[in-house]
Each structure stands twice: as structure tokens, then as C-alpha cells.
C-alpha positions in Angstrom: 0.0 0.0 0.0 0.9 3.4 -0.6 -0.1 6.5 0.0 1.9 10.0 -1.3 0.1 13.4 0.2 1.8 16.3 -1.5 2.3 19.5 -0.6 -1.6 20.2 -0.7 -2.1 17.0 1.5 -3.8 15.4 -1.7 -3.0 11.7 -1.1 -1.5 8.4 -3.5 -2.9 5.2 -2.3 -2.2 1.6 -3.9 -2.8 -1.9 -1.6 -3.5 -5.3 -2.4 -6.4 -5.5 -0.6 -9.3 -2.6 -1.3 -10.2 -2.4 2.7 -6.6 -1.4 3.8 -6.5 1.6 1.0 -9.8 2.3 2.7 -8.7 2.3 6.0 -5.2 4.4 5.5 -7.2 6.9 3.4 -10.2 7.8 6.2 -7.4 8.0 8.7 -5.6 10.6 6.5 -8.9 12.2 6.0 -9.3 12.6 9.7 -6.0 13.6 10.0 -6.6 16.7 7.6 -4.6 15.0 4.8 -6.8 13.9 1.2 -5.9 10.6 -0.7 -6.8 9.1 -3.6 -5.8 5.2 -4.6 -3.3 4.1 -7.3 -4.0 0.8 -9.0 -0.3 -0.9 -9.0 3.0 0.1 -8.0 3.9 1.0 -11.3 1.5 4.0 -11.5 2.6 4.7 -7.8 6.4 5.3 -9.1 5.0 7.6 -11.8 3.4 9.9 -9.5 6.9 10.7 -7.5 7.6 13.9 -7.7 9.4 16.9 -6.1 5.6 17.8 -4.6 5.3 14.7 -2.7 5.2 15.4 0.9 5.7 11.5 2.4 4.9 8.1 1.0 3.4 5.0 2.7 3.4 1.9 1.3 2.9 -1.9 3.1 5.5 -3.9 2.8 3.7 -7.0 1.1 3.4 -4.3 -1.5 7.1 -4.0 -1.7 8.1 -7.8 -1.0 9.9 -9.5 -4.4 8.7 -6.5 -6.3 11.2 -4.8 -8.8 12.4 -2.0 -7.2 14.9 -0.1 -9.4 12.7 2.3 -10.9 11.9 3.2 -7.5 15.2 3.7 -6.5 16.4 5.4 -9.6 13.8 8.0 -8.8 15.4 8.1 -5.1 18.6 8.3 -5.9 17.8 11.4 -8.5 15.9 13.7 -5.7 17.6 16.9 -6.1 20.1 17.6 -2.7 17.2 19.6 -0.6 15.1 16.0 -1.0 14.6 13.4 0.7 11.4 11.7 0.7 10.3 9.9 4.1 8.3 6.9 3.4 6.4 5.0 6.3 6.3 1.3 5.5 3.4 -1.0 7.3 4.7 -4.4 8.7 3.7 -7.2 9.9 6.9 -7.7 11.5 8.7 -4.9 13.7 12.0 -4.9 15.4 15.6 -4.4 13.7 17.3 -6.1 11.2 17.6 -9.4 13.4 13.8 -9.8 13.5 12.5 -8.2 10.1 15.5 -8.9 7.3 13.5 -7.4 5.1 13.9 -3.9 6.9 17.4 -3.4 6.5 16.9 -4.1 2.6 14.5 -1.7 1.8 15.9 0.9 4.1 19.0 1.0 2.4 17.0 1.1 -0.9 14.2 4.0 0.4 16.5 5.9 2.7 14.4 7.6 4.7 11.9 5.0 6.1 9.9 4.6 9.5 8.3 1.3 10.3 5.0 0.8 11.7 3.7 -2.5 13.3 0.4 -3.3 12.5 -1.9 -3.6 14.0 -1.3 -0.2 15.2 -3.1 2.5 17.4 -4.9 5.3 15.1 -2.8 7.8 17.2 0.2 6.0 16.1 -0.4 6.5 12.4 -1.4 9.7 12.5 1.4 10.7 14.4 3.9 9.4 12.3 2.5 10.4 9.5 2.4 13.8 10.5 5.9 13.7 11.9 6.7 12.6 8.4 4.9 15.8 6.3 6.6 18.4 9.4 10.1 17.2 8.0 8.9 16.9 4.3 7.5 20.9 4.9 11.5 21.7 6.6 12.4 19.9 3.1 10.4 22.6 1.2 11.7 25.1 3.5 15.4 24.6 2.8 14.7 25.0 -1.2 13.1 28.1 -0.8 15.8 29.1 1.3 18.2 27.5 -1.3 16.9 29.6 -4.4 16.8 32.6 -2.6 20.3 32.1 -2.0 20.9 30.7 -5.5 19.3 34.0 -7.5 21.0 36.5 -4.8 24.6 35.2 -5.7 23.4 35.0 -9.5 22.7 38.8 -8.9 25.6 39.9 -7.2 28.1 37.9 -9.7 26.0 39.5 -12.9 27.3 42.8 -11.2 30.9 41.9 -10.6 31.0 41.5 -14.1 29.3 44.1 -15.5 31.8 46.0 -13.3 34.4 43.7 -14.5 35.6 43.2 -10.8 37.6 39.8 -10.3 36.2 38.1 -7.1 38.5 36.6 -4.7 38.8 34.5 -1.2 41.9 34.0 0.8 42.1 31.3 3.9 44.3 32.9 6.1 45.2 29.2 8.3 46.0 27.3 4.9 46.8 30.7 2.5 44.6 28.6 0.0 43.6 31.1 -2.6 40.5 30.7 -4.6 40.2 33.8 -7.6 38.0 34.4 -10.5 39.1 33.9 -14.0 38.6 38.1 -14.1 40.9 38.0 -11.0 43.7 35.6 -13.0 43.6 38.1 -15.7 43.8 41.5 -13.9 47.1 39.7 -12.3 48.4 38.4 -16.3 47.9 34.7 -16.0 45.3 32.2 -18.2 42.1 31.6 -16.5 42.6 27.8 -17.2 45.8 27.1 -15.2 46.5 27.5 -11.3 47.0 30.6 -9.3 48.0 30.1 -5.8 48.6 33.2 -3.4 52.5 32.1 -3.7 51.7 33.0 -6.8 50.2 36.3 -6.5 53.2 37.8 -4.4 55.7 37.1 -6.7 53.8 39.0 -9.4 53.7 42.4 -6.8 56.0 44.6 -8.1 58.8 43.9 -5.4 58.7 47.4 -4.3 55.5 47.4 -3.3 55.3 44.3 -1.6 56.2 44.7 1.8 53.5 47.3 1.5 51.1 45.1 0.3 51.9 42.8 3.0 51.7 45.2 5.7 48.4 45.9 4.8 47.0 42.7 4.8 48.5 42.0 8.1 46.5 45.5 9.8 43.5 44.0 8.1 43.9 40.8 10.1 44.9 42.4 13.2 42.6 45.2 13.3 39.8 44.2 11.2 40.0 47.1 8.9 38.8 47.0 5.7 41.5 46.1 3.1 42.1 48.6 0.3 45.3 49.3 -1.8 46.9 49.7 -5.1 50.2 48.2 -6.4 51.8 47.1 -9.6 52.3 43.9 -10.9 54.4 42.0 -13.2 53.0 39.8 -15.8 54.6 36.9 -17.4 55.6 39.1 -20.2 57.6 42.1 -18.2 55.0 44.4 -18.7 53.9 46.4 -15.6 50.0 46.6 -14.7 48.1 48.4 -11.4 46.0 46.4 -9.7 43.5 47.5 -7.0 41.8 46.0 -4.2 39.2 45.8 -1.6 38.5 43.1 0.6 36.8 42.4 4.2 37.6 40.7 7.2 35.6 37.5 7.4 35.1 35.8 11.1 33.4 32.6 12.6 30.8 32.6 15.3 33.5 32.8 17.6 35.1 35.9 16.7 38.0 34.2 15.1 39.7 35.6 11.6 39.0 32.8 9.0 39.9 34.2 5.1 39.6 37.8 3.5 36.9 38.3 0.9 37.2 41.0 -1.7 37.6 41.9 -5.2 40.3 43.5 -7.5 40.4 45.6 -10.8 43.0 45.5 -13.1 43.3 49.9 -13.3 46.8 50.2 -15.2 44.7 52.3 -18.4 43.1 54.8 -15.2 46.7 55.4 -14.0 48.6 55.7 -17.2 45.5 58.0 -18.1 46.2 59.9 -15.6 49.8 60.3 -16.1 49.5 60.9 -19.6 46.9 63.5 -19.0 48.2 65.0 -15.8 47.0 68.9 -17.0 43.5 67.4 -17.2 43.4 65.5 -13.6 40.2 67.0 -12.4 38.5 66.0 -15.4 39.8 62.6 -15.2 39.4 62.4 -11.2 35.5 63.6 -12.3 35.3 60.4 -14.6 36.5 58.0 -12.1 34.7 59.5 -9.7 30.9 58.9 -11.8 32.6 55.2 -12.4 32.8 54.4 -8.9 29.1 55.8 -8.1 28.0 53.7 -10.9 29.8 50.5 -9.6 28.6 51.9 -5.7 24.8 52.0 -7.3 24.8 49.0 -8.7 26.2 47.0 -6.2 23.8 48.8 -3.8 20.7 47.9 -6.5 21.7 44.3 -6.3 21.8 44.1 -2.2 18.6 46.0 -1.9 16.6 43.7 -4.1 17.9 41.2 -1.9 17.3 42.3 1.0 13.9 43.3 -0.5 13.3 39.7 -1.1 14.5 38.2 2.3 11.8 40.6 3.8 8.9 39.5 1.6 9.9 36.0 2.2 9.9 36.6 5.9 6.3 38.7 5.8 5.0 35.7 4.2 6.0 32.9 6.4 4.6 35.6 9.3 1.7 36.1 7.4 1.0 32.5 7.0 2.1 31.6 10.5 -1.1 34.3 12.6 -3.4 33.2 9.7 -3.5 29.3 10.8 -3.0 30.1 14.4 -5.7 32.4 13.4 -7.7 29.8 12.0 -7.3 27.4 15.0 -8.4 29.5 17.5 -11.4 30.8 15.6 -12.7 27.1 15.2 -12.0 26.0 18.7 -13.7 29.0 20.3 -16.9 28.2 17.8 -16.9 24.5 19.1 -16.6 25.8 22.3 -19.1 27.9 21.5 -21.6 25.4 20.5 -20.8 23.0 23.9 -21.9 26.1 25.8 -25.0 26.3 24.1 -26.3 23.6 25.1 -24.8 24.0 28.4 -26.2 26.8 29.3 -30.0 26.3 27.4 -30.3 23.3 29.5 -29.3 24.8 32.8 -31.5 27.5 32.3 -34.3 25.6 31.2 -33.3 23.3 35.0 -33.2 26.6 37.2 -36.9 27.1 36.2 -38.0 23.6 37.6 -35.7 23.0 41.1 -39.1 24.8 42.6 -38.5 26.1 46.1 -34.8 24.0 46.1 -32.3 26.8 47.4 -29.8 24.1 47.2 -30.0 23.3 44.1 -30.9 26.0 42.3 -27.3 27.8 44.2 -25.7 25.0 41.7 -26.9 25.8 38.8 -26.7 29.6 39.2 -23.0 28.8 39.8 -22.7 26.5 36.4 -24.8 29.0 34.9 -22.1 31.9 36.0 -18.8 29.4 34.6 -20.5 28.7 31.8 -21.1 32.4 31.0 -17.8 33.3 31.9 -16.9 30.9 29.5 -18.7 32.4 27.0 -16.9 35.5 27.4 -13.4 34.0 26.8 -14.8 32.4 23.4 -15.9 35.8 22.5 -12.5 36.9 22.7 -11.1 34.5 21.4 -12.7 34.7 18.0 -12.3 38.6 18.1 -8.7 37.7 18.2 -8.8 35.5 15.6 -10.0 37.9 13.1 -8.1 38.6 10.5 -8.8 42.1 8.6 -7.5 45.7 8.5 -7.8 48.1 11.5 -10.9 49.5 13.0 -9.6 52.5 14.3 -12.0 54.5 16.5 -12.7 56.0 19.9 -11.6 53.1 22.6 -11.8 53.8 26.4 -8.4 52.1 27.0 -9.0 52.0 30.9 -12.2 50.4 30.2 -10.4 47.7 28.0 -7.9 47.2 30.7 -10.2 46.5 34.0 -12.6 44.4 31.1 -9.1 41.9 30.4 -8.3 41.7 34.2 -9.5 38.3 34.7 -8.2 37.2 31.2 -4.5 38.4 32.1 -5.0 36.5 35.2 -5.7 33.5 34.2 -3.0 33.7 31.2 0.0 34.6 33.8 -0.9 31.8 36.2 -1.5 31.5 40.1 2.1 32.7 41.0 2.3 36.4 39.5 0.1 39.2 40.8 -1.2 41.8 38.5 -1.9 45.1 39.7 -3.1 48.1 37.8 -3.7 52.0 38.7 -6.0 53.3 36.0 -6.8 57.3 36.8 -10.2 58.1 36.5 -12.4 60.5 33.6 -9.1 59.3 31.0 -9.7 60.7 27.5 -10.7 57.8 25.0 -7.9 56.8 22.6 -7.9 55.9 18.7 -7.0 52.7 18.2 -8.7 49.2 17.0 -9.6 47.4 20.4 -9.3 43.8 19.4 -5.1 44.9 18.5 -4.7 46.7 21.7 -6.0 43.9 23.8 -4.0 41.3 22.0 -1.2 43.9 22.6 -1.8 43.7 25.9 -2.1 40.2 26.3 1.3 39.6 24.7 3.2 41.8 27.3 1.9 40.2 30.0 2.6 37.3 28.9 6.2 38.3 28.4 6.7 39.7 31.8 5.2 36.4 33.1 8.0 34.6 31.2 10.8 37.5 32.3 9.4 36.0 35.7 10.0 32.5 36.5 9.7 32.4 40.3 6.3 34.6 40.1 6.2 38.2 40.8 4.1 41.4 40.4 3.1 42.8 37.1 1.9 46.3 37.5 -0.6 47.5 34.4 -0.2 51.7 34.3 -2.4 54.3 32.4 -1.2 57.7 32.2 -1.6 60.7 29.8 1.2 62.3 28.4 1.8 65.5 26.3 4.0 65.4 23.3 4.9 69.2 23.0 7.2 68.8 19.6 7.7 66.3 16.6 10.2 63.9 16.9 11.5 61.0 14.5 8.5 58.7 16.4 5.9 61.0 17.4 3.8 63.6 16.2 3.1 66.5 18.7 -0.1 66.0 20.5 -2.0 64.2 23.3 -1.6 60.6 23.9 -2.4 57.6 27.1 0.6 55.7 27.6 -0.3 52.4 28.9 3.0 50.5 30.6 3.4 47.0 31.7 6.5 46.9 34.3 7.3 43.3 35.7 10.6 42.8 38.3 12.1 40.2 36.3 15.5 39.5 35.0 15.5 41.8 32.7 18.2 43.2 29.5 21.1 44.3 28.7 21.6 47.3 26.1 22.5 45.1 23.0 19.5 42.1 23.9 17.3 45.7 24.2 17.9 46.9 20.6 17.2 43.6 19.1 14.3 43.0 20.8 11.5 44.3 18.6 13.3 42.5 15.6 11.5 40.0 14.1 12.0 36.3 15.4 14.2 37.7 17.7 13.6 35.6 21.3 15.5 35.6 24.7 13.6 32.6 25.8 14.4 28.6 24.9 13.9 27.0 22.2 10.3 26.0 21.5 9.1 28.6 24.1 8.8 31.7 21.8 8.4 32.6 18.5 10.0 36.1 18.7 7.3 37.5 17.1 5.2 39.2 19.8 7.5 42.6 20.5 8.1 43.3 17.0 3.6 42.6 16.1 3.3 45.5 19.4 6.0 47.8 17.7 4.1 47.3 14.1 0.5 48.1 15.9 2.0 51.2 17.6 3.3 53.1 14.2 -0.3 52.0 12.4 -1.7 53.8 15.0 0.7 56.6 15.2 2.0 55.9 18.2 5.4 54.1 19.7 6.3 51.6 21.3 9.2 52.1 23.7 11.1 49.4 26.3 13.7 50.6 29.4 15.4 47.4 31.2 18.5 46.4 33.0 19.8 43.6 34.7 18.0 42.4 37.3 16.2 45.4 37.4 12.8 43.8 35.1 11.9 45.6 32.1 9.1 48.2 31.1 7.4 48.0 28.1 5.1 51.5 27.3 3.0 51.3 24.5 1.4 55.1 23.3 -1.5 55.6 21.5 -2.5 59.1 20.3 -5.7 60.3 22.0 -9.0 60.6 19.6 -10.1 63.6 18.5 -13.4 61.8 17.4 -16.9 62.1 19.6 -16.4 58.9 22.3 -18.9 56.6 22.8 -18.8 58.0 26.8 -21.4 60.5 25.7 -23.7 58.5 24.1 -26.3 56.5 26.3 -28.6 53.9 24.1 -31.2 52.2 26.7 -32.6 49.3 25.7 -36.1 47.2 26.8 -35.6 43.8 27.4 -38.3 41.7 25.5 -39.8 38.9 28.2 -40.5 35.6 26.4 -44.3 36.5 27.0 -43.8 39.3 24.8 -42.6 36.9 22.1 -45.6 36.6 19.5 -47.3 34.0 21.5 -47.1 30.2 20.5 -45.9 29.7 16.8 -44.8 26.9 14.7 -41.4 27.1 14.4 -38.7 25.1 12.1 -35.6 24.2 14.0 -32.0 23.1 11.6 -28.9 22.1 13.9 -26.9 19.0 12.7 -25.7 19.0 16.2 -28.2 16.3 17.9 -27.2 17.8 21.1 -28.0 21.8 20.7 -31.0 21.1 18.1 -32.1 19.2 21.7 -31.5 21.8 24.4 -33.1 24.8 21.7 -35.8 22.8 21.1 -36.8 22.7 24.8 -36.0 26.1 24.8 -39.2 27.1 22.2 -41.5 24.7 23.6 -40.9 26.4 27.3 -41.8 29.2 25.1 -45.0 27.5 24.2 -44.2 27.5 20.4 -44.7 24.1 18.5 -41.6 22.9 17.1 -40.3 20.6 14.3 -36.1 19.7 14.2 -34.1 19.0 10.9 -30.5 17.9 11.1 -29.7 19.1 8.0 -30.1 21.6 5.6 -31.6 18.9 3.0 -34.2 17.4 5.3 -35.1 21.2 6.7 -36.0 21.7 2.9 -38.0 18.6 2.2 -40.0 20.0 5.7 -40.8 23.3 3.7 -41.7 21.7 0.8 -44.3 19.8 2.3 -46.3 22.9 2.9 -45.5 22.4 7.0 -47.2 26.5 7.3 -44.1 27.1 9.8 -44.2 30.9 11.0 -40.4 31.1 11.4 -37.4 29.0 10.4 -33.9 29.3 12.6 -30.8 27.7 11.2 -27.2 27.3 12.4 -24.7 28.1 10.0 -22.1 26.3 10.5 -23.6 22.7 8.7 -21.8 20.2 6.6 -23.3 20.1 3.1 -25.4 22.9 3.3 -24.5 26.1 5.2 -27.1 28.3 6.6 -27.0 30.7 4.3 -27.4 28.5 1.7 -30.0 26.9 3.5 -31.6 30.6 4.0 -31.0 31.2 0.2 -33.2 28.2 -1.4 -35.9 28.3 1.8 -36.9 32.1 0.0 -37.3 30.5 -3.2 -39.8 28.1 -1.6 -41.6 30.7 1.0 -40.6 34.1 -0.1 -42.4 35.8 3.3 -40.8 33.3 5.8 -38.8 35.4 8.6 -34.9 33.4 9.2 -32.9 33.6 12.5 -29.7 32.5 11.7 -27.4 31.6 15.2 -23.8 31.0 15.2 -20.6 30.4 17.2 -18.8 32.7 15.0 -17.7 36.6 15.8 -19.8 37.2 12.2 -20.4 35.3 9.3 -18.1 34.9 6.8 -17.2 37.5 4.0 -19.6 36.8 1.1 -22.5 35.6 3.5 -24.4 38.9 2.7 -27.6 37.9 4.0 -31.1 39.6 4.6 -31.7 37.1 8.0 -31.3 38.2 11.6 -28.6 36.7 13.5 -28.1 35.6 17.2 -25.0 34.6 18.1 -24.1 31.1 20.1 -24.4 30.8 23.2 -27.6 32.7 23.7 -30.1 32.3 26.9 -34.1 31.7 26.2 -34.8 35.5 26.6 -32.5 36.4 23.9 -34.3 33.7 21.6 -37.8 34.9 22.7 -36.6 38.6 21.9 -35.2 38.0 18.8 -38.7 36.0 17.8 -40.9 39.0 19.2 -38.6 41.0 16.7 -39.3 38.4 13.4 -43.1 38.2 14.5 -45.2 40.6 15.1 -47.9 39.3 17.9 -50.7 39.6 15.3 -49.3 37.4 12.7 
């Protein structure tokens, strides 16, 4: 059997026997990873290919089978390659048990063996441990041709400048030169030149100088740049000029000189024969050497250009699936508390005259809200869109995120805040700020390993004159200060770099100072950090005060709608493919007195209104496999144009391109928000 997901987790499968592709294929599928069956071995060597991500094949499959054209392909992967492949035994242990092992891993390379039978856990586990290297694979060839096209570029400039490139190992005196380099110094480009060599071509009067100078270089680690003559093979005399750096290992240690010459006897002779017209000349060489200067500083800018992108884009793609993981876990969370707290509310009603009891499930009905709350959050900061910038009451924010930052910095720090009072609002996008937030204290819990206080500060400041970071005016500095072990100047300075991480490996991803630092300067603020050693650090984020009317002064009062307010009984189609919630909102309507029929599924809720059921109002979750609500809300107009749709859901909002004219309650939502939204569909004399 095997099985090749590529890069798109799109999946290869060939077995002898039908139910094993089956098998390895739904376990992929529940995995995350698609699969599709190849009829032979043959047709399972023709789809290798650079884009494979990991192969897994049984070793029946592979057993007396002709394997060359399988290892051909092996042996051809480019250098960045090598393809894992997981083989399923019947045998396990090493070589002494399974002989068969030892032959194909020396054929395959990179194998794992699994036993069967196996735990699910157990395949899935290798098999993802197998696509994680397979992605590092991919990882090193972009990394690779980066590297490849930058040294393409740079040498395309050496010789347009015609600049012969050089390297000189200063423990062996191994010289490695251009063939432009071999000519500037008179010899053929084909045959040798060692740097023996290359002193006795220096004109012997300038070679103790030319020595000299490489010795400073070494010793001081000045740049290396001179001119002296040679002496080619035919007794002619040439100038030669050079410029080279210093190049050093990690520990500090010289290791070679890198550098480049140019042959510039025609400058100088130029110059001599032309003395009465130096300036001119010195004017010429002078627009040369900007040239050269521009386009060597074209070449490392499009480089560096590039290394940025590449770097934005693995960022970018980095928040968008943790993004995307914490949106869907806070939605299932979401949906658990709906039903969670529609049943315990539906419970209080009936524990009668039981103080008891009905103290319990006020207390589960208080966690569960709570929980709520945090999956709110959560999904606001998994959003992922452009900044809503507008009057925030950042003191507000901060008291609202106590009990968050408490439970993110654990039992053993303390977190105290001063927050004046009657604080101007700020202009800033919320969600950023919070998250913002969140990150620092979760750094000063980290700068704290033995626990500690973290003090949370709000003060306003006045910026009285421009300066490179901020704009004159008004702004609320909000500080975190933790008594941790703090930095020292050079750690500070590289701190809001990207991927830049004081902590162990694994335990960072260097990323949270330098998203801060970006958040500040899109809202025109700063972000600025004062530590020392053993002194904790302080991190003071400012936010220009808004100038926009705040929310403060505008009051909206709302009337709660009872359920008896609620249109009175109606009939009422309920669509939930979750067994569990359609269960506990179902109970919920009939409390309300409404007659209620459940579909668990989008097709079935359809068939129900085709049947002419006269239901008064249809609510649908969204979130359904098949059929989405919308969709659902889309075809149930075509069949009853008039019939009012609630449409609930664990999201923060619907998707983009969900442009729907339904009413929406969000998940979880208590029986008095349902009967409101209902008195709001229906009117009572419908």
C-alpha cells in the first residue's frame, strides 16, 4: 500500500487489498490530509515527484517487487530532498527480526516502520511527523533559491563591473580567484594561481606594502584597500586595486579575506598621460565608482527586498493558521456552551423552592457564562482584517481583560493596575490593543519565572514637539513593568526584531514585541522598552488620544423583551446538525409555548418546507456540513418568499460573502434572547 500526500495534503494510495486503501485513506482524511488510490506500483512510481510530501506503502506491496525504478527516482531527488516513506509491517524490530527492513531501508532511505496492527494515534502521528520534515524539506529550497538568485545577482554585477572576485584562507593561505581576478594579475584563467603565486607577481617594491596591509587588516579588522603594480609573465607592468573584508566565525576568530580586484593600469597611465587634465579625469573615475557603488547597492537592496517579503510571508501565513485554530476552537466551544447553558437554564426554572440546588446551577450557569466571554475573545482575536480604528476607552479595556490576564499569567504572578479616572478615550482598533496587551503580560510572566508582580499603568502624556517617532499632541501611555531578569543594552535593541527571542527553544516565536512595535506606528504611536539587569523591564506602549466624539457620551437604553412578549405560540422550524444543541433549543421554544419541528440538516429542513408544514419562522445554524445556513436561508426564499430566518452562530460574524437579509443571534444565547429576537421576526398579530 501506498499512500503520497503532497504539498496540498492530496494523497497516493495503492494496496493489495481494497479495505486497507480504505482504512489508510479515512485515517488521513481525519488527519486533515486527502488521498486518492493508485491501482499498481507502477503508477505509484510515476506519481513521485518533487511535490510529494511523504509516502506510505505496506511492505507486502514492496516484498519481491522490482524496485529499481523506484530507487532510480530516489537516488535522482535533487540535494534539498529526501522523501520519508512509512512502511506498514507485519513484523517490527531491527534487522535481526525483520531482514526485510534493512533491505529496503537502504533502498528507500528515509523510512519509519509501523507494526500493525497499530493504534490510530500511532499513524497519525507518524504520518504527520513525516509531512513536518517533508514541509523543513520545502523550506530549505526556498531558502536555497533565494540564495541561489542573490549570488546570480551579485556575480551579474561583478561582471558588468568587471571586478575579479577573490577569497583568501588565512590558516592554509589557500587562494581561490575568479578567472577576471587571474587576468587582472596576467595569468590564463585555465591554469592555477595560488597566493605564492600572487606575491611574486607584486611589483617587489610594493610588496612589503602590500603585505603590511594585509596584516593591519587581520589584526585590526579594517577593511582592506590598496593599489600596487604587478608583473605579468611578459615584463610588462599593470596596477591592480583591491578591496576586501575581514571574514570571522561565530566565535570571533579571523578565517579568510573576501574581496575583489580591478585591473586599473589604463586609469593610471590615463592619468599620467593626461596630468593637465586630472580634475577631469578624477571627475570620470569618480561617476565610475558611483556607478559601480549603485549598482552594487541595487543588487543588495533587491535582496534584502526579497529576504523581507519571504519573511512577511511565512509571518503572514504563520497568525493566519493560528488564526484559524483558535477561531474554530472558540466556535466548538461555543456550540458545547449552548447547550450547556440552554439546559441549565431551562433546569433553574423547575428545582421549585430547592435553594440548594438552584445555588448550583446559578454557579454553572455563571462558569458557563464566563466561559462564553473568553470564546468571544477569542474569535475577536482570531480575526483577521484591517484596523478598525476608533474612539476606545483604553482604561475600560484594561479593567474588562483583568480576569483574562490573570488566568494567562498563572497562580504565581500578581497583577496590579492604577487606571486614573475621567481618562480621554484613545484611537485605536480594540481587538489589536487587547491582544497587545495580552502579549506583554505574557512576556513579563516569562521574564518571571519564580512569580512576581506585574503592574498595568495608564497615564496621559503631552507630546509638546515632533520627533523621529511621534507627532506632537496628546496621547495615554499604557505600561506593563514586571521585576524580572531583565536586558542588557545590545539584547534591548534587538528585541523588537522579528524572530528575535530571549527565551528557549520552542518557548517563543519572537514575534510578539516586533507585532506590538508594528500596531504602535499603524496607530501613530510608539512603542518604547527601558530594562537592565536584574532590574525587570518596562514596556510602554502610546496611543494618540482621539479627537473623534467617544462613545462615553452617548447612552442607548434598551427594553428587554420577556418571552411573553414573544408573539405568542408559533410553529417554528428548528435546523442544527448538532443532535445535542438542536435538543436543548428545542426545549427552549416549547418552554416558550411555540410548536416545534427539528431538521438535522439543511436537505431534510428543505423537504419539511416543501411539504407545505405552514411554519411561521425557520432558525438555522450556520455552520452545517453540506449545506451552510445561508445556503439553506437562500433556497428556503425560493420556496416561502415571506418566511422570517434567525440564523445563530458560534462565529464573531459570518463569513465574508455571506451577505444575508436574515437576523442573526450569536451562540451561546439564553431563552430570553431567543424569545426577543422572535418577538422581533413576528409581530404578535401574525
Amino acid at each position: 500500500m501506498a499512500i503520497i500526500p503532497n504539498r496540498d495534503t492530496i494523497g497516493l494510495i495503492h494496496a493489495p487489498l481494497g479495505r486497507d486503501a480504505q482504512i489508510a485513506a479515512s485515517l488521513l482524511q481525519e488527519a486533515g490530509v486527502n488521498s486518492k488510490v493508485a491501482p499498481d506500483l507502477t503508477s505509484f512510481v510515476a506519481s513521485l515527484s518533487d511535490d510529494v510530501a511523504f509516502a506510505i506503502i505496506t511492505e507486502e506491496t514492496l516484498r519481491s517487487a522490482d524496485l529499481r525504478a523506484m530507487s532510480a527516482w530516489i537516488e535522482a531527488q535533487p540535494s534539498w530532498s529526501d522523501l520519508p516513506f512509512i512502511i506498514m509491517t507485519n513484523r517490527g524490530g531491527g534487522p535481526e527480526r525483520n531482514p526485510a527492513a534493512a533491505r529496503l531501508s537502504e533502498i528507500l532511505g528515509n523510512v519509519s516502520f509501523i507494526e500493525r496492527p497499530f493504534h490510530v494515534t500511532t499513524f497519525v502521528s507518524v504520518a504527520r511527523s513525516a509531512l513536518r520534515g517533508r514541509r523543513r524539506q520545502y523550506e530549505a529550497r526556498l531558502r536555497i533559491e533565494a540564495l541561489d538568485e542573490g549570488e546570480r545577482r551579485l556575480q551579474t554585477a561583478i561582471e558588468a563591473g568587471r571586478l575579479g572576485a577573490w577569497e583568501l584562507d588565512l590558516a592554509t593561505n589557500d587562494l581561490i580567484t575568479s578567472a577576471t581576478c587571474k587576468r587582472i594579475f596576467g595569468r590564463d584563467p585555465d591554469l592555477g594561481f595560488t597566493y605564492r603565486d600572487l606575491l611574486d607577481t607584486v611589483h617587489p617594491e610594493d610588496l612589503d606594502r602590500m603585505q603590511n596591509a594585509v596584516a593591519t587588516t587581520v589584526n585590526t579588522g579594517a577593511d582592506y584597500s590598496i593599489e600596487y603594480r604587478t608583473i605579468w609573465s611578459d615584463g610588462s607592468v599593470h596596477w591592480a586595486e583591491i578591496h576586501a573584508q575581514l571574514h570571522r566565525d561565530r566565535s570571533g576568530k579571523a578565517i579568510k579575506l573576501v574581496g575583489v580586484s580591478a585591473d586599473i593600469t589604463a586609469r593610471l597611465k590615463a592619468e599620467e598621460h593626461q596630468r593637465q587634465l586630472n580634475e577631469i579625469l578624477e571627475e570620470r573615475v569618480a561617476e565610475r565608482t558611483l556607478e559601480l557603488e549603485q549598482a552594487h547597492a541595487v543588487v543588495m537592496a533587491e535582496v534584502s527586498q526579497r529576504e523581507r517579503a519571504e519573511e512577511q510571508l511565512r509571518h503572514a501565513q504563520k497568525m493566519e493558521a493560528i488564526g484559524q485554530l483558535t477561531g474554530g476552537v472558540a466556535h466548538d466551544f461555543n456550540n458545547l456552551l449552548m447547550a450547556v447553558l440552554g439546559n441549565l437554564e431551562l433546569l433553574r426554572k423547575h428545582v421549585g423552592d430547592d435553594v440548594k440546588a438552584g445555588r448550583l446551577i446559578d454557579g454553572a450557569l455563571q462558569g458557563a457564562t464566563r466561559g462564553a466571554s473568553l470564546t468571544q475573545r477569542l474569535l475577536a482575536f482570531a480575526r483577521r482584517q484591517d484596523l478598525r480604528i476608533g474612539p476606545v476607552d483604553l482604561g475600560g479595556l484594561v479593567v474588562g481583560m483583568e480576569d483574562l490576564l490573570k488566568r494567562s499569567v498563572g497562580a504565581a504572578i500578581r497583577i496590579e493596575s492604577s487606571i486614573p479616572a475621567a481618562l480621554p478615550f484613545v484611537s485605536a482598533d480594540s481587538n489589536q490593543v487587547e491582544l497587545a496587551l495580552l502579549n506583554l503580560a505574557v512576556n513579563a510572566r516569562d521574564a518571571m519565572p519564580d512569580g512576581g508582580t506585574i503592574w498595568i499603568k495608564l497615564r496621559a502624556e503631552e507630546q509638546a514637539s515632533s520627533t523621529e517617532t511621534l507627532a506632537a499632541g496628546n496621547y495615554l501611555v499604557l505600561s506593563v513593568v514586571d521585576e524580572g531578569h531583565g536586558m542588557n543594552e545590545e539584547t534591548l535593541q534587538k528585541a523588537i526584531e522579528p524572530f528575535f527571542s530571549t527565551k528557549e527553544l520552542g518557548k517563543g516565536t519572537g514575534l510578539g514585541l516586533s507585532m506590538i512595535h508594528g500596531l504602535a506606528l499603524q496607530l501613530k504611536g510608539d512603542l518604547r522598552l527601558a530594562s537592565s539587569i536584574g532590574k525587570g523591564t518596562t514596556a510602554e506602549l502610546w496611543i494618540p488620544v482621539s479627537t473623534s466624539a467617544s462613545s462615553r457620551d452617548v447612552v442607548v437604553e434598551v427594553t428587554p423583551v420577556s418571552p411573553e412578549e414573544a408573539a405568542g405560540p408559533k410553529k417554528i422550524l428548528l435546523v442544527d446538525d448538532d443532535v445535542l444543541i438542536a435538543m436543548s433549543s428545542a426545549d427552549m421554544l416549547s418552554d416558550l409555548g411555540h410548536e416545534v419541528t427539528e431538521a438535522h440538516s439543511g436537505k431534510e429542513a428543505l423537504e419539511y418546507l416543501n411539504s407545505g408544514g405552514g411554519f411561521d419562522l425557520m432558525i438555522t445554524d450556520y455552520s452545517m456540513p453540506g449545506m451552510t445556513g445561508a445556503e439553506l436561508a437562500k433556497a428556503a426564499r425560493n420556496i416561502a418568499p415571506d418566511l422570517p430566518i434567525l440564523i445563530a452562530s458560534g462565529y464573531a460574524e459570518l463569513p465574508a460573502g455571506a451577505d444575508l437579509d436574515v437576523a442573526r443571534l450569536g451562540k451561546p444565547y439564553t431563552q430570553t434572547q431567543l424569545a426577543a429576537e422572535i418577538g422581533k421576526l413576528i409581530s404578535p398579530d401574525r
